[in-house]
C-alpha positions in Angstrom: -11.0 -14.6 -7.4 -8.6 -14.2 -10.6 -9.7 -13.0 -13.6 -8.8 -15.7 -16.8 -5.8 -14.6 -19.0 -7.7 -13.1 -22.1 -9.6 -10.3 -19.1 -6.4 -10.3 -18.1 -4.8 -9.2 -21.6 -8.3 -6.9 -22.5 -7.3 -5.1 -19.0 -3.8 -4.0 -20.1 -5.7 -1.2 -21.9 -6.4 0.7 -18.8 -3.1 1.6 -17.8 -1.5 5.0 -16.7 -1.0 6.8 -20.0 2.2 8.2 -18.1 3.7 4.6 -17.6 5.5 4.5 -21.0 8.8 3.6 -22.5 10.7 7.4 -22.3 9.2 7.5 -17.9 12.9 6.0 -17.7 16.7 7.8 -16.6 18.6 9.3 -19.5 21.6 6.9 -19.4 19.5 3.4 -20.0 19.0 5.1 -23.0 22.3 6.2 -23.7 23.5 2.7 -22.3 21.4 1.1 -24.7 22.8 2.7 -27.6 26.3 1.9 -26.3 25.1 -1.7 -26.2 24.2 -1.7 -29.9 27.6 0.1 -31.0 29.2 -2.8 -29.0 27.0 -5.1 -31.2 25.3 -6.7 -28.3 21.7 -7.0 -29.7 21.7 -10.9 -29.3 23.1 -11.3 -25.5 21.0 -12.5 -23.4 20.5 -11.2 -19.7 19.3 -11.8 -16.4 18.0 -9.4 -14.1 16.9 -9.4 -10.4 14.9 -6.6 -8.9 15.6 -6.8 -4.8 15.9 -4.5 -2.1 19.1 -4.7 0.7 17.1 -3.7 4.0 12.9 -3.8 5.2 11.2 -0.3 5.7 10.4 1.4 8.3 12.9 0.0 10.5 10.8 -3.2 10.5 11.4 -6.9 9.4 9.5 -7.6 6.1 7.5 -6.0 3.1 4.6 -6.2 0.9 5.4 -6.4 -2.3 3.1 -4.3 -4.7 3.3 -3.5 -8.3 3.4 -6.5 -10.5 0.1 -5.9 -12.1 1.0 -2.1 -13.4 4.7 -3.8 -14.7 3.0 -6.1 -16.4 0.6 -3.2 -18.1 3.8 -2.1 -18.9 5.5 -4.7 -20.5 2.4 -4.7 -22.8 2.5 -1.3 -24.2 5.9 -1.3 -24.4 7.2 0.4 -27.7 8.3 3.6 -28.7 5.9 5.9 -30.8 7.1 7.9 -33.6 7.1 11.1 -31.6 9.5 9.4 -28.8 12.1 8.7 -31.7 11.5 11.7 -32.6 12.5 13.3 -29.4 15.2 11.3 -28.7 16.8 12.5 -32.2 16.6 15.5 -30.7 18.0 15.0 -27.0 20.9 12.8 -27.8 24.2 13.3 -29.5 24.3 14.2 -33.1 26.6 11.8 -33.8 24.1 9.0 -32.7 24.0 6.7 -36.1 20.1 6.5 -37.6 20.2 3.1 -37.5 19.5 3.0 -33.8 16.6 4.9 -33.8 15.3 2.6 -36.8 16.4 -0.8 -34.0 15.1 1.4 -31.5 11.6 1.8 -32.9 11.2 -1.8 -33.3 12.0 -3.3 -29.8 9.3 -4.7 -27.8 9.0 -7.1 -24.5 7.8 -10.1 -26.6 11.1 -11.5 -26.1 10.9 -10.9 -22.3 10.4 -13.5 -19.5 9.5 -12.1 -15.9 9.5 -14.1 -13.1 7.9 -12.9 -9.9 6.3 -12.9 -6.2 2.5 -13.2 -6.2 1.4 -9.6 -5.7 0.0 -8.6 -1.7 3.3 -11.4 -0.7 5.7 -10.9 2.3 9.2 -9.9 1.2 12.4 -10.0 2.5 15.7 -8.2 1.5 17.8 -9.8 -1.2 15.2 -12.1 -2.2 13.9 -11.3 -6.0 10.8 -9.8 -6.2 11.2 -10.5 -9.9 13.6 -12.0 -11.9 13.7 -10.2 -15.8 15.5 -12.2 -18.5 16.0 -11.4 -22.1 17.7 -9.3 -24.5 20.5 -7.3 -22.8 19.5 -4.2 -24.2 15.4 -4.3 -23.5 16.0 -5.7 -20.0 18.3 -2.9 -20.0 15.5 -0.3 -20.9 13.3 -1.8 -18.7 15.3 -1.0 -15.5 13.8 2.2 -14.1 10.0 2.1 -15.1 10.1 -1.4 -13.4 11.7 -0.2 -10.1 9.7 3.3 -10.5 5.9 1.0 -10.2 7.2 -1.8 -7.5 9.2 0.7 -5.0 6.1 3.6 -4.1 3.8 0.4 -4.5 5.8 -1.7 -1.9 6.2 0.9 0.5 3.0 2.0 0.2 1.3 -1.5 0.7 3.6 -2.5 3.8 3.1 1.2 5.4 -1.0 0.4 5.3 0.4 -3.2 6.7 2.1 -2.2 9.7 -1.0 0.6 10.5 -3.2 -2.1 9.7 -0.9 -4.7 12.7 -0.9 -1.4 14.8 -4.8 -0.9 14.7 -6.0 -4.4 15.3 -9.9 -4.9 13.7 -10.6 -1.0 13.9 -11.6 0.7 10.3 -9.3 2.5 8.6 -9.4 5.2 5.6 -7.2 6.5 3.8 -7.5 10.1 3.5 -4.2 11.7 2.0 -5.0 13.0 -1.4 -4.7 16.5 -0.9 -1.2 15.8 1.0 0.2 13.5 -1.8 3.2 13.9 -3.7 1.4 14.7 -7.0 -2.2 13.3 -8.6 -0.7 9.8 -9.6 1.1 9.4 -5.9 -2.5 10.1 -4.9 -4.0 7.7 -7.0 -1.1 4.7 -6.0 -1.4 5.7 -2.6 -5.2 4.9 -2.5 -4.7 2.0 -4.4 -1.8 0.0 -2.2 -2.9 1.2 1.0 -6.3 -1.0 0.7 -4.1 -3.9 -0.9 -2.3 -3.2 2.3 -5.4 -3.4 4.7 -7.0 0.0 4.5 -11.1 -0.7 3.8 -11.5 2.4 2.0 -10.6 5.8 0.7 -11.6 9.4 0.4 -10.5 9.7 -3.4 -13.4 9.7 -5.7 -11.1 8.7 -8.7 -9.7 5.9 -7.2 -12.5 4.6 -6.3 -14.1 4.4 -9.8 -10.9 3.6 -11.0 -9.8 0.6 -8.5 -13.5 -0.4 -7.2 -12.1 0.7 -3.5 -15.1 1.8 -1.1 -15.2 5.6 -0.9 -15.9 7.7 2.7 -16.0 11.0 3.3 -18.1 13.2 6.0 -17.9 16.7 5.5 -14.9 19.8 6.6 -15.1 22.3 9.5 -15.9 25.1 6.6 -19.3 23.5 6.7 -20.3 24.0 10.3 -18.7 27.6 10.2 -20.8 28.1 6.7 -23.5 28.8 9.3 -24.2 30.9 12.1 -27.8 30.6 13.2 -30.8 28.2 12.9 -32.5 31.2 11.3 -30.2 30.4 8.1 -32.0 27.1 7.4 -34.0 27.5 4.4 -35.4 23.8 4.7 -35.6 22.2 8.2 -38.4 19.4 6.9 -37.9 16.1 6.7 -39.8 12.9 5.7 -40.0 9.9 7.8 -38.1 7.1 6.7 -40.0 4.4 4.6 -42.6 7.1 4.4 -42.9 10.1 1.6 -45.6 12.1 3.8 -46.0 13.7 6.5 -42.5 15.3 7.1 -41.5 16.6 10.4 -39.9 19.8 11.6 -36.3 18.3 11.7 -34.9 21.7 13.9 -37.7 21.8 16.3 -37.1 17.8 16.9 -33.7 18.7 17.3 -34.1 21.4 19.8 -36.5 19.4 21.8 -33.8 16.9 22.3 -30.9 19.4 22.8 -33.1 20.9 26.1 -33.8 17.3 27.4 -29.6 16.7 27.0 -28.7 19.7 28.9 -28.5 18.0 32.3 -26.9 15.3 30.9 -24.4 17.5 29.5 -24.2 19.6 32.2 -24.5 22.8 30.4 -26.8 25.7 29.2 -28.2 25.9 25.9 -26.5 29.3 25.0 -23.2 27.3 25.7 -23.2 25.4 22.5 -23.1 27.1 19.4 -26.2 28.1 17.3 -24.4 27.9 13.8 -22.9 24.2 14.2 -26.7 22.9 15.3 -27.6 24.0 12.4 -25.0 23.2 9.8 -25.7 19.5 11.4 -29.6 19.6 11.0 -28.9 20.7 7.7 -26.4 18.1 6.8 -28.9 15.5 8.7 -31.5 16.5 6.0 -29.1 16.6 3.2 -28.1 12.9 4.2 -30.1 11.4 7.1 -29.2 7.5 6.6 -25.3 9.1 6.3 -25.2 11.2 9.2 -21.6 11.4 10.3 -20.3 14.5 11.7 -17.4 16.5 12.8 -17.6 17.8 16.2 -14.9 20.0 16.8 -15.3 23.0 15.0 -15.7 24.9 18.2 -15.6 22.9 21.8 -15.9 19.8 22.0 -17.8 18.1 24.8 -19.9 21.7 25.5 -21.4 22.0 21.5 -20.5 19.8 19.1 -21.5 16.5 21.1 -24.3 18.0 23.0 -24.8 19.3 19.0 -24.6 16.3 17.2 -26.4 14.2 20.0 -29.7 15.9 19.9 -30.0 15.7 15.8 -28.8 12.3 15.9 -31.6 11.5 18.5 -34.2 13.7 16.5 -33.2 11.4 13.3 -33.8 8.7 15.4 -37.8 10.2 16.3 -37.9 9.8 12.3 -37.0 6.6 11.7 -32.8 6.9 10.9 -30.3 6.3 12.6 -27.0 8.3 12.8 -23.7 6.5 12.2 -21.1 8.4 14.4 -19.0 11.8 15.1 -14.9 12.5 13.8 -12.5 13.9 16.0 -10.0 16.4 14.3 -8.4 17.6 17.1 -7.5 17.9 20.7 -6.8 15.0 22.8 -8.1 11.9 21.3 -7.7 9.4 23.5 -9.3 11.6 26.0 -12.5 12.8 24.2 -13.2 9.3 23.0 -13.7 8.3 26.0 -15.7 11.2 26.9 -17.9 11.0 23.6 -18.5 7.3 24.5 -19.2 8.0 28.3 -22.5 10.2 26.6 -23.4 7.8 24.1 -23.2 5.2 27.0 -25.3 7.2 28.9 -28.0 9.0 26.6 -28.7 4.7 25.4 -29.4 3.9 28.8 -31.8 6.9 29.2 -33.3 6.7 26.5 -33.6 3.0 26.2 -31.9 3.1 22.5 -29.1 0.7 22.7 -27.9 1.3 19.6 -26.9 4.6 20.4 -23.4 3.6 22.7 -22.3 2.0 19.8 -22.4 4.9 17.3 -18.7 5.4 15.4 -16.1 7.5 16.6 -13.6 8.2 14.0 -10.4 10.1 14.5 -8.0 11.6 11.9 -5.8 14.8 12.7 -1.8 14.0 11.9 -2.3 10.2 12.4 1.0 8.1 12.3 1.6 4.7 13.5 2.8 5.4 17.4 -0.2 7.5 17.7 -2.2 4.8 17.2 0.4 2.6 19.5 -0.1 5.6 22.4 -4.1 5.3 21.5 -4.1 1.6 22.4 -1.7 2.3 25.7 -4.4 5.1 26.6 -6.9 3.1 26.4 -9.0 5.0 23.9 -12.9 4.4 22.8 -12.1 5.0 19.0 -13.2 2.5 16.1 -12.1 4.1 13.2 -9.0 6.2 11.9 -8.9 8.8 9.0 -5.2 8.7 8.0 -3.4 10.8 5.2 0.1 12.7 5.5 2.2 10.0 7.2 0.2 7.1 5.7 0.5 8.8 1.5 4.0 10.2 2.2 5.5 7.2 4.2 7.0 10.2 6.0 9.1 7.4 8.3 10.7 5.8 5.3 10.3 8.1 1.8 11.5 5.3 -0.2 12.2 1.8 -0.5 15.5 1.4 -2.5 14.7 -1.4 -4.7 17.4 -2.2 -7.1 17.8 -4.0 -10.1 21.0 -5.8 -10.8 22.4 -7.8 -13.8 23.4 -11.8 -12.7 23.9 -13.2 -15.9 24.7 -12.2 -19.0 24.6 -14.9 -22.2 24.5 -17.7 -19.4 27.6 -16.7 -17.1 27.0 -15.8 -13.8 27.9 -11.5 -13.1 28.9 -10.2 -9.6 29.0 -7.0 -8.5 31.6 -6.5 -5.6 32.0 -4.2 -2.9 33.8 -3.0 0.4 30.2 -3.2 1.6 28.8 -6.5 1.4 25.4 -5.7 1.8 26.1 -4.4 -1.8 27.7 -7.5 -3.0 24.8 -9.4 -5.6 24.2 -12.8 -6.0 24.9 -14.1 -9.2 23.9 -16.3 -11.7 19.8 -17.2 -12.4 18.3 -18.0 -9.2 15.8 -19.8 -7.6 14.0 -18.8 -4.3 12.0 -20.7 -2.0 10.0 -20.4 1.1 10.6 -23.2 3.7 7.8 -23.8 6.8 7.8 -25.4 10.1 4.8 -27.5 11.7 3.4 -24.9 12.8 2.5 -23.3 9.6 5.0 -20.1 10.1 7.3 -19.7 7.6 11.4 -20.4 8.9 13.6 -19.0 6.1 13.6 -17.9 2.4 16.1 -20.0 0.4 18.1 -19.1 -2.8 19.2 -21.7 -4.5 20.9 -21.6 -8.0 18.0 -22.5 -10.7 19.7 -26.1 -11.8 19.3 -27.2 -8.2 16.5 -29.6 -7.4 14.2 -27.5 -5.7 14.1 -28.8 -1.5 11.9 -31.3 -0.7 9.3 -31.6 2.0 10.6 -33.6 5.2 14.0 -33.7 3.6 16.9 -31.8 5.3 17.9 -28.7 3.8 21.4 -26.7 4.8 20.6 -23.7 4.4 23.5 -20.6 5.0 24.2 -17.2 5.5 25.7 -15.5 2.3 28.6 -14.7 3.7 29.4 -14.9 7.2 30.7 -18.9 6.7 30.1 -19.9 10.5 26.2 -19.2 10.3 24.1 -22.1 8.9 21.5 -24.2 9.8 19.6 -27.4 8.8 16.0 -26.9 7.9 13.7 -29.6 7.7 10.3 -28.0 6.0 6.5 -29.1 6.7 5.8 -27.2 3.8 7.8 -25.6 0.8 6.3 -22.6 -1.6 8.1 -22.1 -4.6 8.4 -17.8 -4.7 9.1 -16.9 -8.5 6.2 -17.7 -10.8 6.4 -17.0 -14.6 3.9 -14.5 -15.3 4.8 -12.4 -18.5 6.0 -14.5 -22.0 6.4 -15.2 -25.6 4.6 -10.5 -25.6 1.9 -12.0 -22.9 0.7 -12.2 -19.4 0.4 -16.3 -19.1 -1.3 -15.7 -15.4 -4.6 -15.0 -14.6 -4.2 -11.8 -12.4 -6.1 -11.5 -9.0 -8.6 -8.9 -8.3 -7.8 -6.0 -6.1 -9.8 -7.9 -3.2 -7.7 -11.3 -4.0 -4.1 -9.5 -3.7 -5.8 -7.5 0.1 -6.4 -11.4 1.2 -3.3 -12.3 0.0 -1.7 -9.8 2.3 -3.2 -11.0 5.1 -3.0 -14.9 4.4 0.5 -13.8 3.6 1.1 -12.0 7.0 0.0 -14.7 8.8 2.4 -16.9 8.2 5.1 -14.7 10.0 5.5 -15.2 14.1 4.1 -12.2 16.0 7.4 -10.9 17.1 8.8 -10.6 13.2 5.8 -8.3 12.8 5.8 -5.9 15.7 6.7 -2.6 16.1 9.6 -2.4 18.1 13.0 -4.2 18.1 11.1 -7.1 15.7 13.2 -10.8 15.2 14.8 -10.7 12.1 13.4 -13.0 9.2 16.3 -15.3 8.3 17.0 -15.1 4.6 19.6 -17.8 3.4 21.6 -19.5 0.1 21.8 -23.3 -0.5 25.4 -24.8 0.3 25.8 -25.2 -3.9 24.9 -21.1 -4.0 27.5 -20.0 -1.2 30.5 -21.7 -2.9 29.2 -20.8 -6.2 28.8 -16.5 -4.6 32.6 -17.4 -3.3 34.5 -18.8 -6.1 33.1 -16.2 -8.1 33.9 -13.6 -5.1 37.4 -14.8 -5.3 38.1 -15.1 -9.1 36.7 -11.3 -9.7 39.0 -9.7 -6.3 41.9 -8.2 -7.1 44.9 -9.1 -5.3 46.5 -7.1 -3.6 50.4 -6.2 -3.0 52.6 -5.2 -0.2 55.4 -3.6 -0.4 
């Protein structure tokens, strides 16, 4: 689903009052003022925003971010009060007629080029291509790779837990651990594009329409510490507004008839948590999910949880399953699934061995990877530092890199190659086999004929002369799409929903062994024959040559 260009356009309105023209480094402003001295308000640039290596040790990424640069694009001016400070923060002998230029640029003379949002990525391919006037391309630099690098991390972090957990549920649950309320707010955001189904933060999902979960903290079960603290232990049948039953003494009825099941005495399992979960039961008995390892484990908070679940049951509800915080997972999963197994059959409730066990506490991708090699019995994860903080990769590294400037190619050299750019306007293009999986991303210089299906293509390493191939596609995508022009969006946008499928339709298309976790097959990433000599000429006319003496 995509939403037509005019919601599209009405939708601008909504974005991050922090995204604005001054959320940028010092020195593209200074740079842009250097510009204008140099009398360079009519070149005409060509940017490409790219990053040199995958995250997380891995072999692609999601890309994430387009929507909120293209928010930004619209809004982009500066107020009187930004003039206004920048008369303030920069030289006195800046000449007033900048500020005056400066308070009339806008991005109407902008063309951006990019990846459909919730697309695979590879390193050096554009995620977006920015041309226009040297000096508001310029500008644009660091608000651009600000919203696409957090919002491509984020997206392929939730990816790769998403490959890691298979078709269990996950929630994000990091807010409190975020770096700051608007790393909260992304975070939430790109980790359901990413595959999350839901979140914990309230704001995001009003915001973002993402499905909100949350059960309750240990402070509630230790908030009480006997049944005689329950000021309300009635509770209506379901369906029905009279005749309420006692919810406690169904609850207690049920604990005594669990005992040998359990294999424990009643004055083992703790008073207070029984009832902080009848009252919780009461409070939401078609929500009951509940945390079970305040104090012990398999000797309270089951047994605990067990008997109110069973007493919701006598009233018509039925529980929906128990969170581990703690403590061995693998192990009391297992052992919280042995008793639901058992209490269904003995109680002829089948439903019951199916209840949810969810597990958060410090979750990072190998844990889940250890889970699955211990065989564990959990079908949900609750997941927040590692997931919000990307603790295994804090950033991305996206750059952004002038190619051409007044339509001649620009080249940035360096001992490192893996810093060298590519120059000139590019094309880039995704070639796949017969199989459906996608083979190689081509660049190709933007006056080429794009490649044809069924039609050999030579495609080449960058550099390394001796590494090329011949490719001849079943299928070929064409990866840069024109989305902002003429001070507009000219795409309809997808919905949240739309860029989560894409993700996965996107995925997909990679072989199993580019995606997994350890020691994954690179994806090749290569230059037409025209683009090598074109990379090498200009390699060879910019090097300085050397002398020996």
């Amino acid at each position: 689903m995509c939403e037509s260009v005019s919601e599209t356009t009405n939708r601008q309105f909504g974005q991050n009052g922090i995204v604005q023209p001054l959320l940028t480094d010092l020195y593209q402003i200074t740079m842009a003022y250097a510009y204008w001295k140099s009398g360079k308000t009519k070149d005409y640039a060509v940017f490409d925003l790219f990053f040199r290596k995958n995250p997380f040790q891995g072999e692609f990424t999601i890309f994430a971010g387009l929507e909120e640069c293209l928010k930004f694009l619209g809004k982009f001016h500066y107020s009187h009060s930004d003039i206004e400070y920048l008369k303030q923060t920069l030289p006195p002998s800046t000449e007033e007629e900048f500020f005056l230029y400066l308070s009339t640029v806008t991005a109407k003379d902008v063309k951006l080029y990019a990846l459909a949002e919730g697309s695979v990525a590879f390193p050096r391919v554009p995620l977006m291509r920015v041309e226009g006037p040297l000096i508001i391309v310029q500008l644009l630099e660091t608000t651009l790779l600000t919203l696409v690098n957090y919002a491509s991390l984020m997206a392929t972090n939730a990816a790769r837990y998403r490959i890691a957990s298979g078709n269990l549920q996950l929630f994000e649950f990091g807010l409190r651990r975020a770096q700051g309320p608007d790393g909260g707010l992304s975070a939430s955001k790109y980790s359901y594009i990413g595959g999350f189904d839901g979140t914990s933060n309230v704001l995001a999902g009003k915001l973002f329409k993402i499905p909100v979960k949350g059960t309750h903290a240990h402070a509630y079960i230790t908030s009480f510490n006997s049944i005689q603290e329950l000021k309300n232990t009635m509770l209506p049948q379901k369906d029905r507004g009279d005749n309420p039953q006692d919810l406690l003494k169904l609850s207690l009825d049920w604990r005594s008839k669990l005992l040998p099941i359990f294999n424990v005495i009643s004055t083992e399992a703790s008073e207070g948590e029984l009832a902080a979960l009848i009252s919780f039961a009461i409070a939401f008995p078609e929500g009951f999910m509940a945390l079970v390892d305040t104090y012990e484990v398999q000797r309270s908070g089951l047994l605990n949880f067990c008997a109110v679940a069973l007493a919701l049951n006598d009233l018509g509800y039925r529980a929906i399953g128990i969170r581990l915080d703690s403590g061995d997972l693998a192990y009391l999963s297992n052992v919280a699934r042995k008793y639901f197994t058992e209490i269904s059959k003995s109680f002829t409730l089948p439903w019951f061995e199916n209840l949810m066990i969810m597990a958060s506490n410090d979750i990072n991708e190998e844990t889940i990877l250890s889970l699955n090699e211990q065989g564990h019995k959990i079908n949900c994860f609750g997941i927040g530092t590692h997931l919000v903080t990307c603790q295994r990769q804090p950033a991305l590294g996206c750059v952004y890199k002038m190619v051409e400037l007044n339509h001649y190619p620009r080249i940035k050299l360096s001992q490192d190659v893996s810093k060298v750019t590519m120059p000139g306007c590019k094309d880039a293009y995704r070639l796949y086999s017969d199989s459906g999986h996608a083979l190689v991303d081509l660049l190709q210089r933007s006056i080429e004929p794009p490649p044809r299906v069924n039609e050999k293509v030579l495609c080449r390493h960058p550099f390394e002369e001796s590494k090329r191939a011949y490719v001849i596609p079943s299928r070929v995508e064409k990866l840069l799409e024109l989305y902002w022009e003429n001070g507009r969006i000219v795409q309809s946008l997808p919905v949240l929903e739309t860029i989560k499928q894409r993700v996965i339709d996107s995925l997909k298309t990679l072989r199993s062994d580019i995606k997994r976790n350890l020691n994954p097959t690179p994806y090749k990433v290569a230059v037409s024959d025209e683009l090598y000599h074109f990379i090498h000429d200009l390699w060879l006319q910019n090097a300085p040559i050397g002398e020996l003496s």
